[in-house]
C-alpha positions as YAML, in Angstrom:
chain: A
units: angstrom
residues:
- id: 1
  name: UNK
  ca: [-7.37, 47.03, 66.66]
- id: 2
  name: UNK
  ca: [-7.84, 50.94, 65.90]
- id: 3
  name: UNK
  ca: [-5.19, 51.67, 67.40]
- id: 4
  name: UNK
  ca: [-2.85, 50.88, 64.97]
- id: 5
  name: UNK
  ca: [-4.18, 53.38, 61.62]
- id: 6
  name: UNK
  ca: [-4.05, 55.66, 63.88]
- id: 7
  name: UNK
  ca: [-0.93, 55.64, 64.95]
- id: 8
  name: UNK
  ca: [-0.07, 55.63, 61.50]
- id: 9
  name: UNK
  ca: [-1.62, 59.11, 60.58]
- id: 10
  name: UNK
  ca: [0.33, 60.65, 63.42]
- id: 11
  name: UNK
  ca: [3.48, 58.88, 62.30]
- id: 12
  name: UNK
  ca: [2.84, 60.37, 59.14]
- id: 13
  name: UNK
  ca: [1.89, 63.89, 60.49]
- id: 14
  name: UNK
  ca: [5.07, 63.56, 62.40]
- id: 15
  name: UNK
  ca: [7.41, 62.62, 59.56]
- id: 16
  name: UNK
  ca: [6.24, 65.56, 57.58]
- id: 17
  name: UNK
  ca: [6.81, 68.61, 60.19]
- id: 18
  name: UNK
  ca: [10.13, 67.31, 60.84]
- id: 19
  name: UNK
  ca: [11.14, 66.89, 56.60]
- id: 20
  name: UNK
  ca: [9.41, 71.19, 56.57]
- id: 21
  name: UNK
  ca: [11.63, 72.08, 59.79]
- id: 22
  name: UNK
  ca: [13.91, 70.23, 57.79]
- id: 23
  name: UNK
  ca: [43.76, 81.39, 84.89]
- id: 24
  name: UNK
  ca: [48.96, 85.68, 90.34]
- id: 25
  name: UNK
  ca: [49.78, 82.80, 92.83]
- id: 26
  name: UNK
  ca: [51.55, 83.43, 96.62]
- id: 27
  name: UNK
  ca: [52.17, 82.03, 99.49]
- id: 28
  name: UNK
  ca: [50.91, 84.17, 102.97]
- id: 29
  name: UNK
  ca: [51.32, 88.21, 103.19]
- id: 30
  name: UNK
  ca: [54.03, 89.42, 105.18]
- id: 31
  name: UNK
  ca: [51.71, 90.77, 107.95]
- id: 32
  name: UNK
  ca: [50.82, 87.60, 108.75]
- id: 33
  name: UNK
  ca: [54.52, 85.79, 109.39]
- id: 34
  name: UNK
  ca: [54.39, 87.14, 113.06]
- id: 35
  name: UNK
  ca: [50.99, 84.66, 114.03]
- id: 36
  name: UNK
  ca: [52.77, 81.74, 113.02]
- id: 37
  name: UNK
  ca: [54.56, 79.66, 114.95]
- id: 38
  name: UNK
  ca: [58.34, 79.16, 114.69]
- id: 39
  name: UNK
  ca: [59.30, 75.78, 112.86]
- id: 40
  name: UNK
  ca: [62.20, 74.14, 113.86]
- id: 41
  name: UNK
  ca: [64.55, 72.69, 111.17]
- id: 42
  name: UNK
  ca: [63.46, 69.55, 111.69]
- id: 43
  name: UNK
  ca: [59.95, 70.03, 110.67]
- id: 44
  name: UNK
  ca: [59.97, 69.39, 106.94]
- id: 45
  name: UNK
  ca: [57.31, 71.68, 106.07]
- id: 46
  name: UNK
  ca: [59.89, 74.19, 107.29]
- id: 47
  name: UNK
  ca: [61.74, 73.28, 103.83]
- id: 48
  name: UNK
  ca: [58.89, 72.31, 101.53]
- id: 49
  name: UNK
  ca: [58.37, 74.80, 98.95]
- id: 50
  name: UNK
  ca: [55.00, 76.56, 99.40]
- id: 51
  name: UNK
  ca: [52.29, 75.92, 97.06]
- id: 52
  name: UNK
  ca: [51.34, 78.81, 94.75]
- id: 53
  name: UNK
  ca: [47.88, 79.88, 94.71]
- id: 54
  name: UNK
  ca: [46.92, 79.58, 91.24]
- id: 55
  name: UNK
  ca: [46.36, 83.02, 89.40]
- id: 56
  name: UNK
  ca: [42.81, 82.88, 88.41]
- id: 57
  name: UNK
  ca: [41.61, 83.58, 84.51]
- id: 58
  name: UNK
  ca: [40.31, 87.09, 84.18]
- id: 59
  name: UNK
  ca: [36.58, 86.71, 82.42]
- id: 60
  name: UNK
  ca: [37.17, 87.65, 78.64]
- id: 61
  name: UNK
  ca: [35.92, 90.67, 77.46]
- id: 62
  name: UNK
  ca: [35.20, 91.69, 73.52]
- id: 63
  name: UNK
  ca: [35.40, 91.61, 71.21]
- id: 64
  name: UNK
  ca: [33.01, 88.39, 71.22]
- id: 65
  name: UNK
  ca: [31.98, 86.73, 67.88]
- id: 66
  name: UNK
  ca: [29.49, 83.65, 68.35]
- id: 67
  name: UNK
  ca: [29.29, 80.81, 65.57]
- id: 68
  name: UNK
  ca: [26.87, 78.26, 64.75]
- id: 69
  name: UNK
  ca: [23.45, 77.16, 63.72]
- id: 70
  name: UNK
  ca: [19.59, 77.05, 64.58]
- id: 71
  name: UNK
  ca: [20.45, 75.57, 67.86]
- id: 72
  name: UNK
  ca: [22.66, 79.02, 68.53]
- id: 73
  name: UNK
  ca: [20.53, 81.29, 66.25]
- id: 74
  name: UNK
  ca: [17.40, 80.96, 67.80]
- id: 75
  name: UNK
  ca: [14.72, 80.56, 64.97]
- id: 76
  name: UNK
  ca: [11.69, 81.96, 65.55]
- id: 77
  name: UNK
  ca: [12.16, 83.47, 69.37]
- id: 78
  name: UNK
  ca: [10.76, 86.93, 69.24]
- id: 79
  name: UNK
  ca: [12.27, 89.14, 68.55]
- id: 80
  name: UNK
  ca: [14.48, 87.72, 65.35]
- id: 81
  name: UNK
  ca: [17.62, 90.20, 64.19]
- id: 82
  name: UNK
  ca: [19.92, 90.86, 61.90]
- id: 83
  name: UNK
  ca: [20.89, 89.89, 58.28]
- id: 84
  name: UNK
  ca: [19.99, 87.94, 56.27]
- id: 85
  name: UNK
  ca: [16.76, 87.38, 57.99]
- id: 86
  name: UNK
  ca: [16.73, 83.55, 56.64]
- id: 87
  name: UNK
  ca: [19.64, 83.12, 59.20]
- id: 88
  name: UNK
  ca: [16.66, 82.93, 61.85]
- id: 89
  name: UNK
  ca: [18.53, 84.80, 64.52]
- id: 90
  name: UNK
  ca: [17.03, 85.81, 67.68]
- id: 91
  name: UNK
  ca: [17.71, 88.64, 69.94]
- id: 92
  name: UNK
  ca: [17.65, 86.98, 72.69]
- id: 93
  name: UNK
  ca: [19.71, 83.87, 71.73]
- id: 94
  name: UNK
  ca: [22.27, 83.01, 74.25]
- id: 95
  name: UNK
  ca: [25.29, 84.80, 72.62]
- id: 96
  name: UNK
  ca: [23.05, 87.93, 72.80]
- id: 97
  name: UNK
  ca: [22.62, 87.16, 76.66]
- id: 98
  name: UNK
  ca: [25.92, 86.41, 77.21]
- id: 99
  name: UNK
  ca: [27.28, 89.14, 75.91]
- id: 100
  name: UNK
  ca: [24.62, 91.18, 77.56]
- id: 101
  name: UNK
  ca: [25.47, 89.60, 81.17]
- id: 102
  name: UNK
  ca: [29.03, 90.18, 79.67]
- id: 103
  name: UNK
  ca: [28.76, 94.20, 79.57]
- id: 104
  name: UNK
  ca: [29.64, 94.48, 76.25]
- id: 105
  name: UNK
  ca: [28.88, 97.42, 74.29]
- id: 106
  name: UNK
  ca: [27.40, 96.63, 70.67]
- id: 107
  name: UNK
  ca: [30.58, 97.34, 68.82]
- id: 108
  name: UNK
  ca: [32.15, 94.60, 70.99]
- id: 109
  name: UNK
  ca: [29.71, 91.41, 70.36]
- id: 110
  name: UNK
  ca: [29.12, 89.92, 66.60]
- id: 111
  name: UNK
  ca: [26.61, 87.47, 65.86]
- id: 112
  name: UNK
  ca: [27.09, 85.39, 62.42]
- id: 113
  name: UNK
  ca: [25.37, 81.84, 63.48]
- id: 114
  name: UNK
  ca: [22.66, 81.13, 60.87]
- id: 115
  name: UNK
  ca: [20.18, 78.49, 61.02]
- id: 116
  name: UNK
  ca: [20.94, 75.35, 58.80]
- id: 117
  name: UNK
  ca: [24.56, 76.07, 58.98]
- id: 118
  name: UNK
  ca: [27.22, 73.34, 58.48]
- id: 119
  name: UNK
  ca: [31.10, 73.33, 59.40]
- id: 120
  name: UNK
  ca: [31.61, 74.41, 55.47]
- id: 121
  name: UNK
  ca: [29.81, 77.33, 55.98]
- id: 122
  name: UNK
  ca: [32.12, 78.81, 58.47]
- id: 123
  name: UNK
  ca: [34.53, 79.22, 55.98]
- id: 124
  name: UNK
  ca: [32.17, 80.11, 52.32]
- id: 125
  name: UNK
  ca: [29.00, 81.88, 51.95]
- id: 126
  name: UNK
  ca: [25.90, 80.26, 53.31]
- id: 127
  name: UNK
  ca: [22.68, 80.59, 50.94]
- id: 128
  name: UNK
  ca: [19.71, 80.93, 52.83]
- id: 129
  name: UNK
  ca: [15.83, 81.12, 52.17]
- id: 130
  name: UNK
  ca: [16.17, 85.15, 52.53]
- id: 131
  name: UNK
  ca: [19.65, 86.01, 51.46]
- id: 132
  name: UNK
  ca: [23.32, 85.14, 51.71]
- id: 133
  name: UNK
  ca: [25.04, 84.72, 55.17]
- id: 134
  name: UNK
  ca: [28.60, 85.66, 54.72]
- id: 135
  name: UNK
  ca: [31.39, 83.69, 55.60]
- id: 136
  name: UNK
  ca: [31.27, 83.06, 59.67]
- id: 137
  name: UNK
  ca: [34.68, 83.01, 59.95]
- id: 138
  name: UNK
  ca: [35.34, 86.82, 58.50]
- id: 139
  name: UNK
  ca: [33.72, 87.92, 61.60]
- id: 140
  name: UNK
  ca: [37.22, 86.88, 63.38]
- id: 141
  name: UNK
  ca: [40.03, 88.93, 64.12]
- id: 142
  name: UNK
  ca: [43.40, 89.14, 65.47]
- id: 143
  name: UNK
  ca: [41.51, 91.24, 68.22]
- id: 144
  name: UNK
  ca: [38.78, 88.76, 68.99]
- id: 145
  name: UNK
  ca: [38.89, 87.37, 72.58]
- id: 146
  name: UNK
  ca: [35.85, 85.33, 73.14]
- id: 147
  name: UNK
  ca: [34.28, 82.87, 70.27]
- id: 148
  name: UNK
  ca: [31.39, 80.28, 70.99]
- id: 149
  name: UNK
  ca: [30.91, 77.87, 68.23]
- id: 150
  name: UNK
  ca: [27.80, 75.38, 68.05]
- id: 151
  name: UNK
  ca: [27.86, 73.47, 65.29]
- id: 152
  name: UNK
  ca: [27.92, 69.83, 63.94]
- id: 153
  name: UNK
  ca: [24.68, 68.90, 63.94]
- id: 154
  name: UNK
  ca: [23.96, 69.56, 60.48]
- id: 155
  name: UNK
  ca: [26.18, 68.00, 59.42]
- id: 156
  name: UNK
  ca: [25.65, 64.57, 61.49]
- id: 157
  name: UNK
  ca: [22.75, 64.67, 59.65]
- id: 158
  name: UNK
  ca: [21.08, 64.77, 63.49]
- id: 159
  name: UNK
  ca: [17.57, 66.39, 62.51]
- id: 160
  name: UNK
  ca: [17.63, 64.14, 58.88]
- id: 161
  name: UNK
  ca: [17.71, 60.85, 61.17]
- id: 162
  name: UNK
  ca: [15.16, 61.81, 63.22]
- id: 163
  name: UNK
  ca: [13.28, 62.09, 60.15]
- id: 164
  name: UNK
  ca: [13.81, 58.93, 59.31]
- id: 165
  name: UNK
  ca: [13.32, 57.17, 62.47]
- id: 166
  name: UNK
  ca: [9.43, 58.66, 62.22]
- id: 167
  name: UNK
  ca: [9.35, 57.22, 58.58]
- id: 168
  name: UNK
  ca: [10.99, 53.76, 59.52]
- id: 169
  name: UNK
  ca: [8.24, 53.68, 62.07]
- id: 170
  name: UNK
  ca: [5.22, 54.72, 60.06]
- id: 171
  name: UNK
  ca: [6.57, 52.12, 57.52]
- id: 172
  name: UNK
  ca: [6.51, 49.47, 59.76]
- id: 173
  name: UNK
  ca: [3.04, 50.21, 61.36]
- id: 174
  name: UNK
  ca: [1.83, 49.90, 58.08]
- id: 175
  name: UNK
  ca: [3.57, 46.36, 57.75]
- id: 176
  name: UNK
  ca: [2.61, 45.20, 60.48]
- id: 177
  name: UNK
  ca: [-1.00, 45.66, 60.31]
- id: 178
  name: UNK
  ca: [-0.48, 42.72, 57.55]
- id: 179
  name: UNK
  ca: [1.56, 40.24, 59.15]
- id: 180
  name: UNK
  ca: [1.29, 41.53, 63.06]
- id: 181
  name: UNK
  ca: [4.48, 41.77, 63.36]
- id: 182
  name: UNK
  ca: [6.84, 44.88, 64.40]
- id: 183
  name: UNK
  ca: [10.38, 45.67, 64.95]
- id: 184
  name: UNK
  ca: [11.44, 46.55, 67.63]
- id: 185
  name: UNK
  ca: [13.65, 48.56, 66.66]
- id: 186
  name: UNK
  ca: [13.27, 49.85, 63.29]
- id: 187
  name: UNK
  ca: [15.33, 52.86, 62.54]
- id: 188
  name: UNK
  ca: [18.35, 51.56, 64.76]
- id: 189
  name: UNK
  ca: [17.56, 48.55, 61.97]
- id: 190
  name: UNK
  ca: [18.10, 51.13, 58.92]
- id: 191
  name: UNK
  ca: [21.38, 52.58, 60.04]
- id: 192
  name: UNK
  ca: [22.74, 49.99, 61.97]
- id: 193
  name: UNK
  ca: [21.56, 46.04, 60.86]
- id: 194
  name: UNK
  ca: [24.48, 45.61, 58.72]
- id: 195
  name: UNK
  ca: [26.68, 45.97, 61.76]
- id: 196
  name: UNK
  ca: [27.95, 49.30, 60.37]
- id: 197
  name: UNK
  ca: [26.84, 52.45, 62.38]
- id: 198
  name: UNK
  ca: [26.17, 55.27, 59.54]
- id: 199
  name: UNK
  ca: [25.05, 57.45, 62.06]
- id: 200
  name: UNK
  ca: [28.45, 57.50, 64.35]
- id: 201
  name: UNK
  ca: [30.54, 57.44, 60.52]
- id: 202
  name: UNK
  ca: [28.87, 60.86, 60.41]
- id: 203
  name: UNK
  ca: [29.69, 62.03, 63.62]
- id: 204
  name: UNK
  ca: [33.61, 60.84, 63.35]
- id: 205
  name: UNK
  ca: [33.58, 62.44, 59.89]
- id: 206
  name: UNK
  ca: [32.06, 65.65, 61.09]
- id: 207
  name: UNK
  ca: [34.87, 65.56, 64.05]
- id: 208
  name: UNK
  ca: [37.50, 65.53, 61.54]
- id: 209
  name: UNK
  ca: [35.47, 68.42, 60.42]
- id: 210
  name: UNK
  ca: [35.30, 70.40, 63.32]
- id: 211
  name: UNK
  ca: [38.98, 69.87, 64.28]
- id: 212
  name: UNK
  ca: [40.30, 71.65, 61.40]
- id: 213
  name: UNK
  ca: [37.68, 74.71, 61.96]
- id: 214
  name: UNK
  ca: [39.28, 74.87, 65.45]
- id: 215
  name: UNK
  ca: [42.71, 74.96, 64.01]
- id: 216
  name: UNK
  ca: [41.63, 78.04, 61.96]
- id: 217
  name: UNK
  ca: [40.01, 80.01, 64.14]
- id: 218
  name: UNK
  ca: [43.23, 79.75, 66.45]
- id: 219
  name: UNK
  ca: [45.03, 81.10, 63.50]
- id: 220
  name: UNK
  ca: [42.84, 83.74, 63.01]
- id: 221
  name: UNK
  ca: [42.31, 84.79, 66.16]
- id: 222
  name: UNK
  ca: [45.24, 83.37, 68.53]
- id: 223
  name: UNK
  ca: [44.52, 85.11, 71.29]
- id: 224
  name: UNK
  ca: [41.07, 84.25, 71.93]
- id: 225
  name: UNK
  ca: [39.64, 81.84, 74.15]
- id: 226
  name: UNK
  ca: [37.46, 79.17, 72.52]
- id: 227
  name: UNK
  ca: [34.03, 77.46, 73.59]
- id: 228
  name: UNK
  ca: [32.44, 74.59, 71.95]
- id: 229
  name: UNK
  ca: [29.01, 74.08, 73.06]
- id: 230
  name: UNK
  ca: [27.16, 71.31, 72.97]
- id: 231
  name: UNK
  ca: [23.56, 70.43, 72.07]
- id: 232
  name: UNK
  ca: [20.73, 70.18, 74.66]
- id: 233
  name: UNK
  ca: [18.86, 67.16, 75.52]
- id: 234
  name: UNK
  ca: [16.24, 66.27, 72.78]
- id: 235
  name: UNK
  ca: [14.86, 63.45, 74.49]
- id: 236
  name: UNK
  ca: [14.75, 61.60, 78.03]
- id: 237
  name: UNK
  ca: [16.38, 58.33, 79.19]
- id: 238
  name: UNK
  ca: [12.95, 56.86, 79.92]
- id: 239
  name: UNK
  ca: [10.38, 56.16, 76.54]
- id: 240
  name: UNK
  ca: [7.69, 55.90, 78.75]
- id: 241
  name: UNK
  ca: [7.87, 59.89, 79.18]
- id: 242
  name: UNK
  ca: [7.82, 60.60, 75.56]
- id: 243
  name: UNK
  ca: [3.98, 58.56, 75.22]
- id: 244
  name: UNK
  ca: [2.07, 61.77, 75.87]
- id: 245
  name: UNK
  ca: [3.40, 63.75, 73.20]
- id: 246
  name: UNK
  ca: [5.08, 60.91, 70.51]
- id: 247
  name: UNK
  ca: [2.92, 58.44, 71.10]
- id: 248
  name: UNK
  ca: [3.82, 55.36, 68.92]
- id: 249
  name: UNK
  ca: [5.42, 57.69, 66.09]
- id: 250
  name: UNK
  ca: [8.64, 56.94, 67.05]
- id: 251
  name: UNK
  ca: [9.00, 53.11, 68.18]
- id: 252
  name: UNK
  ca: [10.45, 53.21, 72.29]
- id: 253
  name: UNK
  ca: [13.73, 51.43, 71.58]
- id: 254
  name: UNK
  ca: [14.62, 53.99, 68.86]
- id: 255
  name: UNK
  ca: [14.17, 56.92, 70.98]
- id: 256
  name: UNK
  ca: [16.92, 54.98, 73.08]
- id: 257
  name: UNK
  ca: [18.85, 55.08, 70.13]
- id: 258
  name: UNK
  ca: [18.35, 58.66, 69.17]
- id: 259
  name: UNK
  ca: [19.34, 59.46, 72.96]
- id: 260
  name: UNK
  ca: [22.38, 57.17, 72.31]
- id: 261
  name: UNK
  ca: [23.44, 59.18, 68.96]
- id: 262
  name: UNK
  ca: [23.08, 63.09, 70.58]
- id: 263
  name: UNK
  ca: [25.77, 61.15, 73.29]
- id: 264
  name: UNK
  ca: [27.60, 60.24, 70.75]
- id: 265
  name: UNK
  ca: [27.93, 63.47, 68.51]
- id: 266
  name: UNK
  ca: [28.30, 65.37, 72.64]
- id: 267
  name: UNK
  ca: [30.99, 63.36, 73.14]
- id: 268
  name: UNK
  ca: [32.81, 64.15, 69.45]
- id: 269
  name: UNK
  ca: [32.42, 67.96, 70.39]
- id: 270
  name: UNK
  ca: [33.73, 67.32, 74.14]
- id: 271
  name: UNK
  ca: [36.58, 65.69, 72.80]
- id: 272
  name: UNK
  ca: [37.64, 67.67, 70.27]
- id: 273
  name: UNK
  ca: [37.28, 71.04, 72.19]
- id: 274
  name: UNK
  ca: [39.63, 69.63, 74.66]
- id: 275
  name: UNK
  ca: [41.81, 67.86, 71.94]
- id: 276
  name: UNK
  ca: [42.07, 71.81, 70.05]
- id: 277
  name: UNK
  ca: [42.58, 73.67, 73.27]
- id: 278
  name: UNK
  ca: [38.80, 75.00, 73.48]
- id: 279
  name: UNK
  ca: [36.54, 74.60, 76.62]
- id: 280
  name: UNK
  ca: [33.64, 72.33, 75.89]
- id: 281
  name: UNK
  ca: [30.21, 73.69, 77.28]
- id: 282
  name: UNK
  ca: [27.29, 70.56, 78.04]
- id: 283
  name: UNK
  ca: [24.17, 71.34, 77.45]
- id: 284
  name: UNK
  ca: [22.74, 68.56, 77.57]
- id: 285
  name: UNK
  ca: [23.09, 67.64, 81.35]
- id: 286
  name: UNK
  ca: [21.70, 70.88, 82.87]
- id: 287
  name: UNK
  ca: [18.72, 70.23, 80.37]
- id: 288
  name: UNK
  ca: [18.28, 66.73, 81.59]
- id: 289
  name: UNK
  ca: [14.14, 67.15, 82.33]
- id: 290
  name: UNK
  ca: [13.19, 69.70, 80.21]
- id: 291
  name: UNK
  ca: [13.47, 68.02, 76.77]
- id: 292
  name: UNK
  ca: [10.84, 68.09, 74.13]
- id: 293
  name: UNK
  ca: [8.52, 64.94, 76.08]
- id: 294
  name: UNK
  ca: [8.40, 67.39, 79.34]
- id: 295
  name: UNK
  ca: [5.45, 69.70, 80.10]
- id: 296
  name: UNK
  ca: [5.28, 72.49, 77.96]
- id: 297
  name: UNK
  ca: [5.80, 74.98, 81.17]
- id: 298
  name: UNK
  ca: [8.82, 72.81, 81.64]
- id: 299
  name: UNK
  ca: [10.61, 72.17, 78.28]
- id: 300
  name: UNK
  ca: [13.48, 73.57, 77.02]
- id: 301
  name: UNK
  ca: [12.90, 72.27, 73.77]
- id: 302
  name: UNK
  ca: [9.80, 72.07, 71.37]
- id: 303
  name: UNK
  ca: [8.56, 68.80, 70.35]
- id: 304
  name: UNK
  ca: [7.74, 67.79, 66.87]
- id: 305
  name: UNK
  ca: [4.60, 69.79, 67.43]
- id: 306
  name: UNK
  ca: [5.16, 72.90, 69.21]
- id: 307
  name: UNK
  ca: [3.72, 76.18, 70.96]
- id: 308
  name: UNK
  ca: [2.52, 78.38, 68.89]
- id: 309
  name: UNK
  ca: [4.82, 80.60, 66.64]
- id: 310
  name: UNK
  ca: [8.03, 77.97, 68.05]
- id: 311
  name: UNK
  ca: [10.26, 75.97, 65.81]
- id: 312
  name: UNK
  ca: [9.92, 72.72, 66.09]
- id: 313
  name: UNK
  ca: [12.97, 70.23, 68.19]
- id: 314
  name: UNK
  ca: [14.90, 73.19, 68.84]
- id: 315
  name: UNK
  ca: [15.31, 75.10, 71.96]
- id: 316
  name: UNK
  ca: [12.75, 77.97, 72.75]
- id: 317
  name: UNK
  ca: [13.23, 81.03, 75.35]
- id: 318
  name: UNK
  ca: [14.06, 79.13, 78.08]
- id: 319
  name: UNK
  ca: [16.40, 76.65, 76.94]
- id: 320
  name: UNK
  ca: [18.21, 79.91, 75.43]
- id: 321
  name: UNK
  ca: [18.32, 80.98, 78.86]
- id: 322
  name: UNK
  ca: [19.83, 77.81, 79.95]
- id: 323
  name: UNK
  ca: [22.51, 77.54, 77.35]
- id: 324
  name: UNK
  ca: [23.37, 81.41, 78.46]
- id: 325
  name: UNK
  ca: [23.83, 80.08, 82.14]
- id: 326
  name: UNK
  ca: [25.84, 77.22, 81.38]
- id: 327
  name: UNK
  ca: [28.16, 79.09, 78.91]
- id: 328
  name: UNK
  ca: [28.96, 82.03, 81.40]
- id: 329
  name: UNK
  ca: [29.29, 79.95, 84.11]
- id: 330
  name: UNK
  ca: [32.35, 78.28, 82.19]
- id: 331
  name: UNK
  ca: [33.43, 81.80, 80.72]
- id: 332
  name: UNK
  ca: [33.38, 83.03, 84.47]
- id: 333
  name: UNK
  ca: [35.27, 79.78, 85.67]
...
């Protein structure tokens, strides 16, 4: 059939952009004791304690320093900021709009996330295509009060196994149009047919990881309240949706099994955000629909082949905007 050398020249395409993007309480005022009615002694509600109204958390103000990588950066979205310029950091990123919806005055809000980053360069200097990005953690202070932190997938290795799932495909095309036979799931095959899951050894090891960073920047900055946010929705539940713009570069049981490993490294940061104190901000579920297979007036993030001037599998504009939403909207509480 023809079908099939083609779909091996877009595997191959494929496989190639992705290696080069590679809380007072109270009971009732005083006033208001002469409207109720009298209890007698008998009714026990006359001898209940009353329940305090919980005191609710004042939204933190500045000084704000956001952490992270691309995914928090912003590569590519006009206009790009700051130094070094290799960090890829946009202006309009969502720490930039939260601080913005925040009211805080320039002084107040510090942005050190820089595209590629891992969890080791929060703590040493991060070399970049244009220049050194210093230590992310020396932007925190005793007097620091709000700190987002999106990190981890670097060092999963998230973008390296979507690689590979486009090469483990393209390889077996290319078998199979000798014997006519496929896998049906080939890269789930390459880091999982031994019955060992590389891919989730990764994620536990970059937990362990991201534990201790917590741990440090509540020592450097105790009095701050701490958000871990989570990654946005790369791909949908359903294949099927991803034909139009994958095609048959990435086999349809392996996007199932890169949807299953984003859950997986999610469910690491949930976890330990909660286990360290921090508040853990999903992404992903408010981005459920716009991922990289939905239209492109729809998607919040680019597809292996994106707009113009984008980066590809990483949020654009309006998945900044969403992050921004979802982020103040647990700031706010």
């Amino acid at each position: 059939m023809t079908t099939r050398p083609a779909a091996a020249v877009t595997a191959a395409g494929l496989a190639a952009v992705l290696l080069a993007a590679c809380s007072s309480g109270g009971g009732p005022e005083k006033g208001f004791a002469g409207a109720l009615p009298a209890r007698s002694s008998a009714d026990p509600a006359s001898t209940s304690t009353p329940t305090p109204t919980p005191t609710p958390t004042p939204t933190p103000s500045g000084p704000y320093v956001a952490l992270g990588d691309s995914y928090t950066s912003g590569p590519k979205i006009t206009p790009q900021v700051g130094d070094p310029k290799g960090c890829a950091r946009s202006a309009v990123n969502y720490p930039s709009l939260v601080a913005k919806a925040l009211g805080l005055a320039a002084g107040q809000f510090q942005d050190v996330s820089c595209s590629g980053a891992r969890t080791g360069d929060l703590t040493r200097a991060q070399q970049t295509d244009a220049g050194a990005n210093p230590p992310q953690f020396d932007a925190l202070t005793p007097a620091t009060r709000l700190v987002t932190l999106g990190i981890g997938g670097n060092d999963a290795g998230f973008m390296e196994v979507v690689t590979q799932c486009a090469k483990d495909n393209l390889m077996d095309t290319v078998k199979g149009l000798v014997s006519g036979e496929r896998a049906t799931s080939p890269c789930r095959d390459h880091y999982a047919g031994d019955g060992t899951d590389q891919v989730r050894s990764r994620v536990d090891a970059t937990g362990e990881r991201l534990g201790q960073a917590l741990q440090e920047i509540r020592r450097r900055s105790p009095q701050a309240r701490v958000y871990v946010i989570g990654y946005p929705a790369l791909l949908p539940a359903d294949p099927a949706s991803c034909l139009p713009v994958l095609g048959g570069t990435v086999a349809a049981a392996d996007i199932g099994f890169l949807v299953e490993k984003e859950q997986q490294l999610n469910g690491m940061l949930k976890t330990r955000a909660e286990s360290a104190g921090a508040v853990f901000v999903d992404a992903a579920a408010p981005s459920a629909g716009h991922d990289m297979c939905a239209g492109e007036a729809t998607r919040w993030v680019e597809p292996p082949f994106p707009a113009p001037g984008l980066a590809a599998i990483h949020p654009n504009a309006k998945g900044q905007e969403a992050v921004a939403t979802a982020v103040l909207k647990a700031v706010r509480g």
